[in-house]
C-alpha positions, 0 to 999 in steps of 0.5 A: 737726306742724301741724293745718289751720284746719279742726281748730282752727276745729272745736276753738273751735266745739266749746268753745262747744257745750260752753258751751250743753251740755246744753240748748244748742242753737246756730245755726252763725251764732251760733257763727261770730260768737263765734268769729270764723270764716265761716259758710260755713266753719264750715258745711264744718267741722261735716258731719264732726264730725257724721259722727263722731258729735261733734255733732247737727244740728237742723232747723227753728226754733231749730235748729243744733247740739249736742254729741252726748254730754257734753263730757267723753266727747269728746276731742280725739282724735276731733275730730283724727281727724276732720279729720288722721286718724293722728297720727303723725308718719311714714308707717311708725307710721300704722295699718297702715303697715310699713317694711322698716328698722324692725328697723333704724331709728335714729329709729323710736323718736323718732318713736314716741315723738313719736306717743305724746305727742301721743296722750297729750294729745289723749286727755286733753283733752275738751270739758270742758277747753275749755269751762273755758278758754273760760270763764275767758278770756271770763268767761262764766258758766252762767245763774243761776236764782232763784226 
């Protein structure tokens, strides 16, 4: 399995939405030039992720982009969704999908099995978990306020 550059671009965007969560609001300038991806790319890849509902887009000044809902209510099955659609591996496991060998198949059970892994770590891992990443690979840290 191999995920496009706009799924993974999509991801490193996302972690650092989920940095400035929840009163961060980024520019998409400002997230390419921390992650290192064109602008005019980066502005192709958020249209869908504000399709399905993973980010806000806000206009005027100060505007950009937001996470829609908390990072840990958005895993990285929507996000793959949004950008490969089903996760199987074969035509004949997508949703809706039939083959007349499948009574018959020696494989069919590797591939559902395959199917089911990947599920299981795209449905386990939210924004959450690469907004930590992110942050212990960059140091960053939440601002401290004192008073």
């Amino acid at each position: 399995m191999k995920l496009s550059t706009k799924t993974r671009y999509a991801t490193r965007a996302l972690a650092e939405l989920a940095v400035a969560w929840p009163d961060g609001v980024m520019a998409t300038r400002e997230i390419a030039e921390k992650q290192n991806i064109s602008f005019k790319y980066l502005e192709q890849i958020m249209a869908p992720l504000r399709n399905a509902g993973i980010v806000e887009s806000h206009q005027g000044k100060g505007g950009g982009f937001s996470l829609a809902r908390p990072p840990e209510d958005i895993t990285l099955e929507e996000v793959y969704r949004a950008f490969e659609g089903s996760p199987a591996p074969v035509q004949c496991l997508e949703e809706g999908g039939t083959c007349s060998l499948q009574r018959v198949c020696p494989s069919r059970e590797t591939w559902e099995e395959i199917r089911e892994r990947i599920l299981d770590v795209l449905r386990n891992t939210t924004l959450r978990d690469l907004e930590e990443r992110l942050r212990e690979r960059t140091g960053s840290s939440p601002p401290m306020y004192h008073i």
